[in-house]
SEZA-371005 format. One line per 4 residues: number of its first residue (from 1); their letters; for each residue y, z, x of C-alpha. Coordinates in Angstrom, 1 decimal. Example, Ala and Ser with C-alpha at 12.3 -4.5 7.8 and 13.67 -1.06 7.14 Angstrom:
BEGIN
1 = AS = -4.5:7.8:12.3 | -1.1:7.1:13.7
***
This chain:
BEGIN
1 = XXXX = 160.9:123.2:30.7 | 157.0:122.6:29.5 | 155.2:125.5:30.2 | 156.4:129.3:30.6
5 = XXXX = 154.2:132.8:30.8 | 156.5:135.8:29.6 | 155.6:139.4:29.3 | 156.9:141.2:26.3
9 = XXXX = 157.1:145.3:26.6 | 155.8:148.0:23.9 | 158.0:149.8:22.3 | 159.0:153.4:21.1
13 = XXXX = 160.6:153.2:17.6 | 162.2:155.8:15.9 | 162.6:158.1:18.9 | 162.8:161.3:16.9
17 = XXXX = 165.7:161.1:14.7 | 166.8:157.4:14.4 | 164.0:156.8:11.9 | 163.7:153.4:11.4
21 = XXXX = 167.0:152.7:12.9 | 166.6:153.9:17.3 | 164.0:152.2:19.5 | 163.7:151.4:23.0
25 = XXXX = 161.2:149.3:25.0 | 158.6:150.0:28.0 | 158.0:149.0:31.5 | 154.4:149.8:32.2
29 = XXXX = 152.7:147.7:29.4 | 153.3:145.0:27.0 | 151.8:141.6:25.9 | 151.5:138.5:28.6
33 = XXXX = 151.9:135.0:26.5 | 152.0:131.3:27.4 | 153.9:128.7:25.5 | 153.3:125.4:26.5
37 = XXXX = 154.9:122.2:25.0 | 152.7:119.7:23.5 | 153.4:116.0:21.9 | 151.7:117.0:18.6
41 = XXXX = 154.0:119.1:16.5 | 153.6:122.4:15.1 | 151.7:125.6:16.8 | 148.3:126.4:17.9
45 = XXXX = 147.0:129.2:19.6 | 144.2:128.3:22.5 | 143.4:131.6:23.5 | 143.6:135.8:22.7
49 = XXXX = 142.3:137.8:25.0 | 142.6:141.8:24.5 | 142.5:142.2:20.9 | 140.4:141.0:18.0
53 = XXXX = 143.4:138.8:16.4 | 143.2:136.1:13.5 | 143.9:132.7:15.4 | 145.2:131.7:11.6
57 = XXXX = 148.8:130.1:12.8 | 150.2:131.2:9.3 | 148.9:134.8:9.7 | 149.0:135.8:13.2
61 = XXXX = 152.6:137.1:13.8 | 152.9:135.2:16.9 | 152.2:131.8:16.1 | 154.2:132.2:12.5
65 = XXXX = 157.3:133.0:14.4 | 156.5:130.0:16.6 | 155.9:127.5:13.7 | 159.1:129.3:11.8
69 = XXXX = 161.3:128.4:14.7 | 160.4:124.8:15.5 | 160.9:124.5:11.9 | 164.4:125.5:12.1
73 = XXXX = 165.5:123.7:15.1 | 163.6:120.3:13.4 | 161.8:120.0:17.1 | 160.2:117.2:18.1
77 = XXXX = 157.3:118.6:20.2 | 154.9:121.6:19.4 | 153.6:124.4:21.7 | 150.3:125.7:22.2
81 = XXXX = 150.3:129.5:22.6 | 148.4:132.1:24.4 | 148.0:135.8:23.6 | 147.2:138.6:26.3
85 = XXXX = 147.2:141.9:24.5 | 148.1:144.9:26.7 | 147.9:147.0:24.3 | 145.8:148.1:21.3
89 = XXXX = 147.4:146.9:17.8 | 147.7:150.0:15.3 | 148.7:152.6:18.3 | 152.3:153.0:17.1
93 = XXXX = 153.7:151.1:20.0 | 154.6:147.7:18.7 | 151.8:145.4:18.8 | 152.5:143.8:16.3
97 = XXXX = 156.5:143.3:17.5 | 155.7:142.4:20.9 | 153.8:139.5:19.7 | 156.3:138.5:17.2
101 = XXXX = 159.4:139.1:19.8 | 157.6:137.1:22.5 | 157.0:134.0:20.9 | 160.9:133.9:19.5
105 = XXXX = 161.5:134.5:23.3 | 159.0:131.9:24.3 | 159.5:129.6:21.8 | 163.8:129.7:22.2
109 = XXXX = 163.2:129.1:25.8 | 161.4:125.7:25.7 | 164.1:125.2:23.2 | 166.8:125.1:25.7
113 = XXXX = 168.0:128.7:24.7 | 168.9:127.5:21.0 | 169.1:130.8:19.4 | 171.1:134.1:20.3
117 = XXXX = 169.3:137.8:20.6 | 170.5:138.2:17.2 | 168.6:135.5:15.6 | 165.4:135.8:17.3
121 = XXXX = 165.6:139.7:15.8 | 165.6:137.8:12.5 | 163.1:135.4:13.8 | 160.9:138.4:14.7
125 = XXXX = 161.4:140.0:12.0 | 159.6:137.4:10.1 | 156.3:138.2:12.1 | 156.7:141.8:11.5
129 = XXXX = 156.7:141.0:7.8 | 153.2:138.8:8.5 | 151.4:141.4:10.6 | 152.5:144.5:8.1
133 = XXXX = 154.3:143.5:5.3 | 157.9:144.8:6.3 | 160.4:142.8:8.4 | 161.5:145.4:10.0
137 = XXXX = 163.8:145.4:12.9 | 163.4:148.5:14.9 | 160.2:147.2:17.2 | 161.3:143.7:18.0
141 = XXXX = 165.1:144.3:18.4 | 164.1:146.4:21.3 | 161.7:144.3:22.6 | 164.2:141.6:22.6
145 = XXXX = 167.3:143.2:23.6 | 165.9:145.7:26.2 | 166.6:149.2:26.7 | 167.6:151.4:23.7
149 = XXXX = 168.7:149.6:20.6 | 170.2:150.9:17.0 | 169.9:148.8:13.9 | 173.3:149.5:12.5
153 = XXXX = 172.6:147.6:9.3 | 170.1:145.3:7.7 | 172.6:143.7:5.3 | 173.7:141.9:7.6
157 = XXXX = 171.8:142.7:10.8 | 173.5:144.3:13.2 | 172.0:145.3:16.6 | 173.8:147.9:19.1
161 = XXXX = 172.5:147.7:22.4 | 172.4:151.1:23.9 | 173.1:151.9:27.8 | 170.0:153.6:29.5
165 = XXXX = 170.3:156.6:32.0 | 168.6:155.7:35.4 | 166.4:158.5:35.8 | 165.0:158.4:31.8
169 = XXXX = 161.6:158.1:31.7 | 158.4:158.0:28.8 | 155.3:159.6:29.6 | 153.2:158.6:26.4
173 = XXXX = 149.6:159.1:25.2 | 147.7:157.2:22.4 | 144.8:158.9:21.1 | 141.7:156.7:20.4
177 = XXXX = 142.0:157.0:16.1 | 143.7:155.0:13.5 | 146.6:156.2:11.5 | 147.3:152.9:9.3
181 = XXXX = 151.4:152.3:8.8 | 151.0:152.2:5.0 | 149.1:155.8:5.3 | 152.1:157.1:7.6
185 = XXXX = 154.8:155.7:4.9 | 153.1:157.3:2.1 | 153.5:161.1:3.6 | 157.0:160.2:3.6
189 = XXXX = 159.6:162.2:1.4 | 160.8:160.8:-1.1 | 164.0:162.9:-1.1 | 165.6:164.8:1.8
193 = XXXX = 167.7:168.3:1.5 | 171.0:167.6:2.5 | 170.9:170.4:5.2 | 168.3:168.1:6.5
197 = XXXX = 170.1:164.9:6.3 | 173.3:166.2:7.6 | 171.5:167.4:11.0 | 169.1:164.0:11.3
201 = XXXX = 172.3:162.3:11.2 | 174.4:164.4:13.4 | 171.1:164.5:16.3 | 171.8:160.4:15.9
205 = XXXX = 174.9:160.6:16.6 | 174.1:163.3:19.9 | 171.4:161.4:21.1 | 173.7:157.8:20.9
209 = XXXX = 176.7:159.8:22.7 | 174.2:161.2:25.0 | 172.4:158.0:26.3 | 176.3:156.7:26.8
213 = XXXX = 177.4:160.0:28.5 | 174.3:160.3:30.8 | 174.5:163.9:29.0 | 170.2:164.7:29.2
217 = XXXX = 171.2:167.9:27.8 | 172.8:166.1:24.7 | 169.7:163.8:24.6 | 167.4:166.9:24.7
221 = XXXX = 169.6:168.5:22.1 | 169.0:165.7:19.6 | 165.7:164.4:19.9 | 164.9:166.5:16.3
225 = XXXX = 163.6:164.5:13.9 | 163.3:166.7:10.1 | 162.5:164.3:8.2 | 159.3:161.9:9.3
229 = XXXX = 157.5:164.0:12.1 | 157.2:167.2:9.6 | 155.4:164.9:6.8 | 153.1:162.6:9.6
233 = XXXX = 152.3:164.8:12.2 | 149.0:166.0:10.7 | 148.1:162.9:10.6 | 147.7:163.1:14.4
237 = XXXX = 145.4:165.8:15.6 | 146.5:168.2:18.1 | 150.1:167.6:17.9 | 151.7:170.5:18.5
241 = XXXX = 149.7:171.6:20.7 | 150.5:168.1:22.8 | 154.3:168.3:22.2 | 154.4:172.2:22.9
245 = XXXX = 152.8:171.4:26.1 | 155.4:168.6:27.5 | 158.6:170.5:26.1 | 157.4:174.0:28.5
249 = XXXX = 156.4:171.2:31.0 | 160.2:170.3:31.3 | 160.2:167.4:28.5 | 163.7:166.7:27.4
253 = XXXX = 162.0:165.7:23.7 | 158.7:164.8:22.4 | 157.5:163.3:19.1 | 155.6:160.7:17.1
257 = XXXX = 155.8:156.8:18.2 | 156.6:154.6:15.5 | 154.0:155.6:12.7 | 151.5:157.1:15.2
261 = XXXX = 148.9:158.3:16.8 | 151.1:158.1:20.1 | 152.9:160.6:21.1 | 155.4:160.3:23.4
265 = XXXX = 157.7:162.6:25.3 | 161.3:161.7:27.0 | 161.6:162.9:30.5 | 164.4:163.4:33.1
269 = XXXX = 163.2:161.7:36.8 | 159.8:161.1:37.9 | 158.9:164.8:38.7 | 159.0:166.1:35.7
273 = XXXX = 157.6:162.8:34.2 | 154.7:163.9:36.4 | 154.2:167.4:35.0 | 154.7:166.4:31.5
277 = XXXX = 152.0:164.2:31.9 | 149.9:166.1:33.6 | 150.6:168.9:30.9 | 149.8:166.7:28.0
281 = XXXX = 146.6:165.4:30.0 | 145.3:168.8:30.1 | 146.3:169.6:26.8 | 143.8:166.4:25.1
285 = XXXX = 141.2:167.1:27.4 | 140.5:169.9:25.8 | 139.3:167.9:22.9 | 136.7:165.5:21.7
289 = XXXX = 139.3:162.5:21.3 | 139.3:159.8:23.8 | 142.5:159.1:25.1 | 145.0:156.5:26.8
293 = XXXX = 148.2:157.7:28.7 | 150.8:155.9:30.4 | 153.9:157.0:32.5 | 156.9:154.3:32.3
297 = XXXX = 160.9:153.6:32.9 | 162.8:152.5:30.1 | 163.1:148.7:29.9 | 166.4:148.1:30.3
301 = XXXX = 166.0:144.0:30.1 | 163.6:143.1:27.4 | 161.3:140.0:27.9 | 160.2:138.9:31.4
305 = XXX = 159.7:135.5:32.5 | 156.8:135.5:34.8 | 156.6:131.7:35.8
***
């Protein structure tokens, strides 16, 4: 293989309770890349399209994981890379990851399928840690496994892929403002009551027996999140009203993407997916933000090789 085109989904991370530990990926957008081999070693990126992004191969997340994976393997060819950007970086939805997931993908595959999901998390990880300072896991483990994923542990990672009920779906919406990740994890508590801990926990627990169980009542049960969403959500106007308005339009859950500003709401088939976003529509219209929305299935495979 010389040349692939992939798409790598968005993602929803923390989904309500499992701060920094839940996330699950997207059907309805993501990032579109090319990786094609060249004689020359090393990475270089030829094109970005859909995003202002640094073409610096050492600080774009993308081509770092790249040139950290040829590394590894000792290749003896490099790849030129493209970036399509389906999304807008900074809307709480992975950009970031689905660059740095895509180019492990990318990169393993013109490398005969080296590496296991596992080590393209850590991979991806890497990039994470270039585009934000954190190599965090939540974003690109989803992105790479597909569907719902838990980060059981850091030390040493340990990825749980999570089954996916067929008629779950996301309606999201990203309001057009910037809520920077370092801004979101300085609201953060530094301590928790225990009350607090001991339900966060427990909802984890419901919401991982409910995506096993098909049980949307369980699901809807646990998607409470008391310990992020309290501190950030002022950090995103209008959202109460927004999360108010899918939960009476039949939402099983609603609450913040990843560090913000999208919002996104978990939904059982596609009519109610339909009111909920029609709902929340009407809800931000009544405002002076602009707005995107998107209504999507879970991704239950990850990446997608497109040619």
């Amino acid at each position: 293989m010389d040349y692939l085109k992939i798409f790598s989904p968005a993602t929803v991370a923390n989904v309500s309770c499992g701060f920094d530990s839940m996330g699950f990926a997207v059907d309805a957008i993501g990032d579109e890349m090319t990786f094609t081999k060249t004689k020359e070693k090393g990475v270089k990126i030829t094109n970005i399209t859909g995003a202002d992004l640094t073409y610096n191969v050492d600080k774009n997340a993308a081509s770092a994981v790249v040139k950290k994976i040829l590394l590894a393997a000792n290749a003896n060819f490099g790849i030129a890379l493209t970036i399509h950007k389906g999304f807008s970086p900074g809307s709480g939805l992975g950009s970031s990851a689905a660059s740095a997931a895509g180019a492990a993908f990318g990169a393993n595959q013109l490398l005969g399928n080296k590496y296991s999901e596992l080590e393209l998390t850590k991979f991806a990880m890497f990039g994470e840690e270039v585009a934000c300072g954190s190599a965090i896991a939540d974003n690109v483990a989803a992105a790479i496994y597909g569907g719902f994923v838990l980060v059981r542990s850091y030390e040493p990672l340990e990825i749980v892929k999570l089954p996916v009920p067929n008629e779950l779906r996301v309606v999201a919406i990203h309001p057009q403002i910037e809520v920077k990740t370092k801004d979101a994890r300085e609201v953060l508590p530094t301590e928790i009551p225990l009350k607090n801990a001991i339900t966060q926990w427990a909802n984890v627990g419901g919401l991982v027996s409910g995506l096993f169980t098909n049980d949307y009542k369980l699901i809807s049960n646990s998607l409470v999140d008391l310990v992020a969403e309290p501190a950030r959500k002022s950090l995103i106007p209008h959202f109460d009203d927004v999360k108010n308005s899918a939960l009476k339009a039949g939402a099983l859950g609603a609450g913040i993407s990843g560090s913000g500003p999208t919002i996104y709401a978990l939904c059982k088939g596609d009519e109610i997916a339909e009111k909920v976003y029609k709902a929340i529509k009407n809800t931000y219209n009544k405002t002076a933000i602009d707005f995107t929305m998107f209504t999507s299935k879970v991704n239950a495979e990850g990446m997608k090789i497109l040619k």
